[in-house]
Structures are given as C-alpha cells and as structure tokens.
N, CA, C and O atoms as a GROMACS GRO file, in nm:
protein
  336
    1UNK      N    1  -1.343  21.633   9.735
    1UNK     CA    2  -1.224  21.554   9.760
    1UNK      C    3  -1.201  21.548   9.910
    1UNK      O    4  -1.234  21.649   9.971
    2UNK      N    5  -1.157  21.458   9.972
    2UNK     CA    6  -1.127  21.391  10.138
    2UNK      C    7  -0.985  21.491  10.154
    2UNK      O    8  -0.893  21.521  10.078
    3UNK      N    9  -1.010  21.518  10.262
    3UNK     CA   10  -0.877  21.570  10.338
    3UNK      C   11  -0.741  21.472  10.298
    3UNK      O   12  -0.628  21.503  10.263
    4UNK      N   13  -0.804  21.343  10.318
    4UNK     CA   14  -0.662  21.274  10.304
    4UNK      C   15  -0.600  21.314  10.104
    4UNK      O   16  -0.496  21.347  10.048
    5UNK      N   17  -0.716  21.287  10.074
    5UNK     CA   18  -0.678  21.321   9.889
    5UNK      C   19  -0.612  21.421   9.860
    5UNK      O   20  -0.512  21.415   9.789
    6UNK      N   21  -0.680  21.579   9.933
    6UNK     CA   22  -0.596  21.619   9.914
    6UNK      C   23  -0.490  21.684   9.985
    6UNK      O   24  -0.457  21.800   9.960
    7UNK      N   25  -0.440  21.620  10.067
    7UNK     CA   26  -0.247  21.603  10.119
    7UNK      C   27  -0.196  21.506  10.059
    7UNK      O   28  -0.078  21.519  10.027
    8UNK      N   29  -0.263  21.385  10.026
    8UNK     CA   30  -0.211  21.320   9.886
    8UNK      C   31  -0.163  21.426   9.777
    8UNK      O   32  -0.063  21.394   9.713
    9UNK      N   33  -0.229  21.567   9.743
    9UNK     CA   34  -0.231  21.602   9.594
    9UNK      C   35  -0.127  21.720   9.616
    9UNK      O   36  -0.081  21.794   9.530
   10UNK      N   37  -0.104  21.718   9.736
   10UNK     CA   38  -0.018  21.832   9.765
   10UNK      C   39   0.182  21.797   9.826
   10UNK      O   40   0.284  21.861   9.798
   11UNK      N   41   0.162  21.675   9.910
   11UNK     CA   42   0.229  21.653   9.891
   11UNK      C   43   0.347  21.620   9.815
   11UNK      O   44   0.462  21.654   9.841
   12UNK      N   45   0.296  21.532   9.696
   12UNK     CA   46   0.390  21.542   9.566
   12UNK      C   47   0.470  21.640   9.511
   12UNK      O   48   0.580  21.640   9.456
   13UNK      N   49   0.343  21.770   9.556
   13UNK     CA   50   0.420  21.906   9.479
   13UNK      C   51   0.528  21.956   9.561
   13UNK      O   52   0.638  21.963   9.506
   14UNK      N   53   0.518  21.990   9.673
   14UNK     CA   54   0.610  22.008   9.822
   14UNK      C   55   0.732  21.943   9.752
   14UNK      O   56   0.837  21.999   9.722
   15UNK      N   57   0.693  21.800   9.729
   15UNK     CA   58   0.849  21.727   9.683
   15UNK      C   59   0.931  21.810   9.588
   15UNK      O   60   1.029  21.880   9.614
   16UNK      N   61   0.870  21.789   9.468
   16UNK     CA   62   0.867  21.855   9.331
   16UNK      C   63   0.940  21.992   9.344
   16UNK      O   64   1.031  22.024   9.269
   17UNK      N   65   0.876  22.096   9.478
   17UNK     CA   66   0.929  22.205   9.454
   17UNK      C   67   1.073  22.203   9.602
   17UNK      O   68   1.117  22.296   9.669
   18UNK      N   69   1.100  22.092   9.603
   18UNK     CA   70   1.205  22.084   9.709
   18UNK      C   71   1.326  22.078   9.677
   18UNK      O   72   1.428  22.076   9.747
   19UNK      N   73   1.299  22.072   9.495
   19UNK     CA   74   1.438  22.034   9.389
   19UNK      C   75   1.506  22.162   9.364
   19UNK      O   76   1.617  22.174   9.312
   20UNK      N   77   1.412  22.277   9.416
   20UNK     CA   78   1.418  22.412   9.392
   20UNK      C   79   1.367  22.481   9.506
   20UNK      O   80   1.254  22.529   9.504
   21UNK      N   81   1.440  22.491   9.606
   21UNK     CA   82   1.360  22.535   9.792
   21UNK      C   83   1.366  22.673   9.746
   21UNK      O   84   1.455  22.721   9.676
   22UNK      N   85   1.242  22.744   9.800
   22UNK     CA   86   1.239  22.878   9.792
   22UNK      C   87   1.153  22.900   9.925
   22UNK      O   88   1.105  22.807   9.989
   23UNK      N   89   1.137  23.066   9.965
   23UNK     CA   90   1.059  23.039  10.074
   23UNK      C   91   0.908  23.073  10.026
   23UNK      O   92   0.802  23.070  10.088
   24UNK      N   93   0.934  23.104   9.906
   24UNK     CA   94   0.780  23.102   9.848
   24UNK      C   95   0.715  23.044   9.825
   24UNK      O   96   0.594  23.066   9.840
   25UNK      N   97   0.792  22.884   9.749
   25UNK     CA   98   0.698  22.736   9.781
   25UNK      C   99   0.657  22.747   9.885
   25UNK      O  100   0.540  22.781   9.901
   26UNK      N  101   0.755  22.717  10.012
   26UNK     CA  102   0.722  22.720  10.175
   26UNK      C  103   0.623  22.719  10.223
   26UNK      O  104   0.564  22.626  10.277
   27UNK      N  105   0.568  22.918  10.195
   27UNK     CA  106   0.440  22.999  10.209
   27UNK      C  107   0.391  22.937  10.132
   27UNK      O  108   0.324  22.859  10.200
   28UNK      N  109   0.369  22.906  10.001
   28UNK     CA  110   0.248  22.869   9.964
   28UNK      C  111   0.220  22.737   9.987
   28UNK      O  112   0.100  22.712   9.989
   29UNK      N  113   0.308  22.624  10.010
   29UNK     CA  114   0.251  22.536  10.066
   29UNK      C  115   0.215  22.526  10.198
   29UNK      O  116   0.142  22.428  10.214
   30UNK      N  117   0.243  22.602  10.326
   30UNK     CA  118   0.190  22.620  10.426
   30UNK      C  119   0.044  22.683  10.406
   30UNK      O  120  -0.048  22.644  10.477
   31UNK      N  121   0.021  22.792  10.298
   31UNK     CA  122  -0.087  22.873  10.315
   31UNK      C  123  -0.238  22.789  10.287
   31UNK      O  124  -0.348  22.797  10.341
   32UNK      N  125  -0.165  22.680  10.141
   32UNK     CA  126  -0.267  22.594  10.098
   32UNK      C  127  -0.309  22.490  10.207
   32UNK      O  128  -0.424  22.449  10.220
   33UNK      N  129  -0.186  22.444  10.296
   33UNK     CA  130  -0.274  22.354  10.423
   33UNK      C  131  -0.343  22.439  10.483
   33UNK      O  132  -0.461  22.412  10.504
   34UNK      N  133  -0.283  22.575  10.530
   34UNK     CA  134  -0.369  22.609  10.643
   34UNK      C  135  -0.524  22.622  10.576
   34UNK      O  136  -0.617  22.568  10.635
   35UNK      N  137  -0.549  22.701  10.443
   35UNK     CA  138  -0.665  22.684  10.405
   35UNK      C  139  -0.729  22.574  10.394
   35UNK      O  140  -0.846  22.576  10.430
   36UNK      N  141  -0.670  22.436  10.338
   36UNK     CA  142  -0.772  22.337  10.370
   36UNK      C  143  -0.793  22.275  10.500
   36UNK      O  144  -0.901  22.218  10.515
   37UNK      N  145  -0.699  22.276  10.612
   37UNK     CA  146  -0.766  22.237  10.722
   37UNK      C  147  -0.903  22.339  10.774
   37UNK      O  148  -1.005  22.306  10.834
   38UNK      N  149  -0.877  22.416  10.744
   38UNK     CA  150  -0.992  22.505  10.829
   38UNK      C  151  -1.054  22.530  10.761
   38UNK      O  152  -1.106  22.638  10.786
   39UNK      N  153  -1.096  22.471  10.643
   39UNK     CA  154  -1.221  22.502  10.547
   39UNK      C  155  -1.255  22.337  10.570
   39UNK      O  156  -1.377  22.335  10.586
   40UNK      N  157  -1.212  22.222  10.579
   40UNK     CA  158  -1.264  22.088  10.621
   40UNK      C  159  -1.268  22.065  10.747
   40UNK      O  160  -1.281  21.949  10.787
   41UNK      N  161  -1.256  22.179  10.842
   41UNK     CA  162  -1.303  22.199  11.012
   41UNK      C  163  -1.447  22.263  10.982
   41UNK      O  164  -1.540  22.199  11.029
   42UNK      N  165  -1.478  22.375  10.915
   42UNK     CA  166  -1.537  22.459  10.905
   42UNK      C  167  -1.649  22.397  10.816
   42UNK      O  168  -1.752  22.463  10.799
   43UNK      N  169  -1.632  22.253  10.749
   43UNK     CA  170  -1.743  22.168  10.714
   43UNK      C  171  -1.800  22.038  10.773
   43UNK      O  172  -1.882  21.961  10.724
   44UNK      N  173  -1.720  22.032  10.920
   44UNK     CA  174  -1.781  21.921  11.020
   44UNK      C  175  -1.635  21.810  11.007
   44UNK      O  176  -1.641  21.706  11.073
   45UNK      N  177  -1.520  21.834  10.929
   45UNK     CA  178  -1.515  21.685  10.815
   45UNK      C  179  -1.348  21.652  10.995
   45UNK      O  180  -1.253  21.722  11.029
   46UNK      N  181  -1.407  21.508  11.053
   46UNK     CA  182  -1.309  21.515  11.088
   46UNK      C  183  -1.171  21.509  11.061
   46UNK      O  184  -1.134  21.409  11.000
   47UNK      N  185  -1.062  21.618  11.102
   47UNK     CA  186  -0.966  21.583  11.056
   47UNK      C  187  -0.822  21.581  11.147
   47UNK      O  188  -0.705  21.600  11.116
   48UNK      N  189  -0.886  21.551  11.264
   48UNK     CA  190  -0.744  21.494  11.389
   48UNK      C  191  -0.715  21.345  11.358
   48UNK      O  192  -0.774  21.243  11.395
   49UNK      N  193  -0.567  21.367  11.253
   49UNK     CA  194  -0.552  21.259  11.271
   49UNK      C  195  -0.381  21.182  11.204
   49UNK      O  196  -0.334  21.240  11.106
   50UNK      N  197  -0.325  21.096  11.243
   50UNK     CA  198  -0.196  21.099  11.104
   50UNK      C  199  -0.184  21.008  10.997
   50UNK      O  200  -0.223  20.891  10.998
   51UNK      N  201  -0.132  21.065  10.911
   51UNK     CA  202  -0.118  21.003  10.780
   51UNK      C  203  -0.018  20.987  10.716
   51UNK      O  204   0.050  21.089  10.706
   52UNK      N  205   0.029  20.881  10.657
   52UNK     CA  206   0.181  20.838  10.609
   52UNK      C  207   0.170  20.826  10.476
   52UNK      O  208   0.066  20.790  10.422
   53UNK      N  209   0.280  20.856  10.414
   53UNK     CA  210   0.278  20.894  10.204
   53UNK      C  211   0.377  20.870  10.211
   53UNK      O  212   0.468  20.926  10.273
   54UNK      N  213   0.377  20.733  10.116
   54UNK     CA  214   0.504  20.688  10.124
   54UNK      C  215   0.603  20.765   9.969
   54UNK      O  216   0.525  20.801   9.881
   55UNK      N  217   0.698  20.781   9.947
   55UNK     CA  218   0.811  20.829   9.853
   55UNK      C  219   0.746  20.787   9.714
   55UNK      O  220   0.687  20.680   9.700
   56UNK      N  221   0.759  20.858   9.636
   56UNK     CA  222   0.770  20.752   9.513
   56UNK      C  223   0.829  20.711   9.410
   56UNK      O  224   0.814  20.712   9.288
   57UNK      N  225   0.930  20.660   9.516
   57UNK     CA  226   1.038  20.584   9.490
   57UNK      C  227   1.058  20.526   9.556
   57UNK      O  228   0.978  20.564   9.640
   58UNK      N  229   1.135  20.406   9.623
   58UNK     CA  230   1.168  20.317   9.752
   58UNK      C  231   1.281  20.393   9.794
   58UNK      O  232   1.307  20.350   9.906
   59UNK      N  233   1.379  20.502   9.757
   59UNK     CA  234   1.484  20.542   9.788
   59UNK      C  235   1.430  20.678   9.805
   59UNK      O  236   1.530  20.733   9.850
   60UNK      N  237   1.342  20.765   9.800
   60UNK     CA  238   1.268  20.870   9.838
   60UNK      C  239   1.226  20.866   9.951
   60UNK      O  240   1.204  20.745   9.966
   61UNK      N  241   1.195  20.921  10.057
   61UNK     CA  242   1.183  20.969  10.189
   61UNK      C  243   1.021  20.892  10.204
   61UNK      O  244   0.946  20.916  10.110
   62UNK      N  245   0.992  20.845  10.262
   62UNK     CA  246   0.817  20.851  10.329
   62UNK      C  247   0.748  20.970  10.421
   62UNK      O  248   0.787  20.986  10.537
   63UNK      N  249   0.664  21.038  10.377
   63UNK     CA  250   0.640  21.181  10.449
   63UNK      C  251   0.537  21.105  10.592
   63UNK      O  252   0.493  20.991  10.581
   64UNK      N  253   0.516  21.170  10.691
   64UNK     CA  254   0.405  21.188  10.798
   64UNK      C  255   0.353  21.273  10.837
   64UNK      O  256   0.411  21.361  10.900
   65UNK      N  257   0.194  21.276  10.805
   65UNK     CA  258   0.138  21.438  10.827
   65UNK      C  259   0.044  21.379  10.956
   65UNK      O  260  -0.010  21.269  10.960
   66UNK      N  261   0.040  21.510  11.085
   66UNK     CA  262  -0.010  21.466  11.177
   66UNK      C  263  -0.092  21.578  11.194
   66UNK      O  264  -0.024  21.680  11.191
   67UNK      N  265  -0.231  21.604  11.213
   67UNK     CA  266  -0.295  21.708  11.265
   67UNK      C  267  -0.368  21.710  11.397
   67UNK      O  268  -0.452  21.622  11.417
   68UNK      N  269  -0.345  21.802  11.487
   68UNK     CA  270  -0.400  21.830  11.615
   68UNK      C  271  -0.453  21.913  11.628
   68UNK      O  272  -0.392  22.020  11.617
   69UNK      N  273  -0.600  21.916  11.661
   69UNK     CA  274  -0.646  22.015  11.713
   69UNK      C  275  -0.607  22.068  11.873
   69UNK      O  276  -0.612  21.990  11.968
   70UNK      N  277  -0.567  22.213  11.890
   70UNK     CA  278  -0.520  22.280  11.956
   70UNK      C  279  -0.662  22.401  12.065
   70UNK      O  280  -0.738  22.489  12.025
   71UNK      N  281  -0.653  22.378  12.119
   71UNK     CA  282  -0.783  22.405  12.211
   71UNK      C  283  -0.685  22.616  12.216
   71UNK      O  284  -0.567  22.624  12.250
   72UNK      N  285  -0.751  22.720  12.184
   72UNK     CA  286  -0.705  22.831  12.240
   72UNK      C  287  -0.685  22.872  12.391
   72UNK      O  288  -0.777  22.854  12.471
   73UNK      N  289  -0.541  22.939  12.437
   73UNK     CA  290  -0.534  22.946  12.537
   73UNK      C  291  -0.623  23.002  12.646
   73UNK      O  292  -0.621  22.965  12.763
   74UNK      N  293  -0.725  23.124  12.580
   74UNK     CA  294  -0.828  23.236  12.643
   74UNK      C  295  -0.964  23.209  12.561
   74UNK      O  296  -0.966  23.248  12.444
   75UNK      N  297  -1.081  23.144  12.615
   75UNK     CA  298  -1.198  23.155  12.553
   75UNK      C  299  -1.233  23.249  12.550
   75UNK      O  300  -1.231  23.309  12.658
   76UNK      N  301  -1.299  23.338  12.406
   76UNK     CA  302  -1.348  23.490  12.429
   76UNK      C  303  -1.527  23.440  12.434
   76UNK      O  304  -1.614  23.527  12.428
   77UNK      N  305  -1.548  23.348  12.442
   77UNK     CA  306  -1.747  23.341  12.490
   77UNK      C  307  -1.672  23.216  12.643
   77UNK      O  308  -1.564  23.171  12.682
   78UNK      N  309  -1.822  23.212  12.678
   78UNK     CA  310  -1.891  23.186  12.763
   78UNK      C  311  -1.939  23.030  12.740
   78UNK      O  312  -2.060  23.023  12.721
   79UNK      N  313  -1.858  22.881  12.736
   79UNK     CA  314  -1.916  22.780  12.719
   79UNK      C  315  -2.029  22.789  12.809
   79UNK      O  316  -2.117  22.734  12.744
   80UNK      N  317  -2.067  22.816  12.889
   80UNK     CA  318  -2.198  22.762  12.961
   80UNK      C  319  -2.331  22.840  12.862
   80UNK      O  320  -2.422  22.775  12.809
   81UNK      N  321  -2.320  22.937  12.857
   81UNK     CA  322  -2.411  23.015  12.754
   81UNK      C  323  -2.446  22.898  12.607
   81UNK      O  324  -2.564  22.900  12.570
   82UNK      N  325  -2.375  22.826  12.547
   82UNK     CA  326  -2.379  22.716  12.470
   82UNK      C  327  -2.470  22.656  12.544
   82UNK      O  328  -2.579  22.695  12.505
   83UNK      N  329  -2.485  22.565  12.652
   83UNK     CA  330  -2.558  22.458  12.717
   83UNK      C  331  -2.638  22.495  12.696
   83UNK      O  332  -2.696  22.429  12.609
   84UNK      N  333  -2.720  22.625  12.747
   84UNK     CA  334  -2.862  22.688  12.816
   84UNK      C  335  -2.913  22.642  12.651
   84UNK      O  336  -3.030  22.659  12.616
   0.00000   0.00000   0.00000
C-alpha cells in the first residue's frame, strides 16, 4: 500500500476516535505514523510531501498532512567518507 493510502486509512480513524479524545488514541495514532514514515523512508519510497483529505461530509473539517524531512542537527559519520 502507498504512503498516501495509508494516511488515507488512518486518517478516518483519528476522526472516528476524536468522538472520544483520549491520549491513548493520540499515542497510538502518532506511534502508527511515526512507524510508517520511517519504514517507507527506510524503503527508498519518497515521502516529502503534502496531502489534503477532504471530510466526509461537506460540513466535516478537510485534514492536511505535510511531511518534511528534517536534516539532524550533529552528523555522527563523516559525509566525505561516503564519496571515497
């Protein structure tokens, strides 16, 4: 399944469990993005990029998911060692 499919498949639920906020949805819906971005980084698949889901309903909210890759502040290797 495409990155976009599934924040398609996740989003819905986010909604779903928004009828009932806990901070345990929260975590687990934070935990499930963080695992799929970095398991579809960690397979080449690009995924800098944003994406709009609209409500489904016309009176329901339209979501926007934006992902950035974030460069770390301290490299622990040696880019030049890469080149050679």
């Amino acid at each position: 399944m495409s990155v976009r499919g599934v924040l398609t498949a996740l989003i819905p639920l986010s909604i779903m469990e928004a009828n009932h906020p806990s901070t345990d949805a929260s975590a687990t819906f934070e935990h499930e993005l963080k695992e799929l971005i970095i398991s579809a980084y960690g397979r080449g698949v690009t995924i800098e990029d944003m994406w709009e889901f609209p409500g489904p309903v016309s009176d329901a909210p339209n979501w926007r998911v934006t992902i950035e890759k974030v460069p770390p502040a301290e490299r622990t290797y040696d880019p030049s060692l890469l080149e050679e």
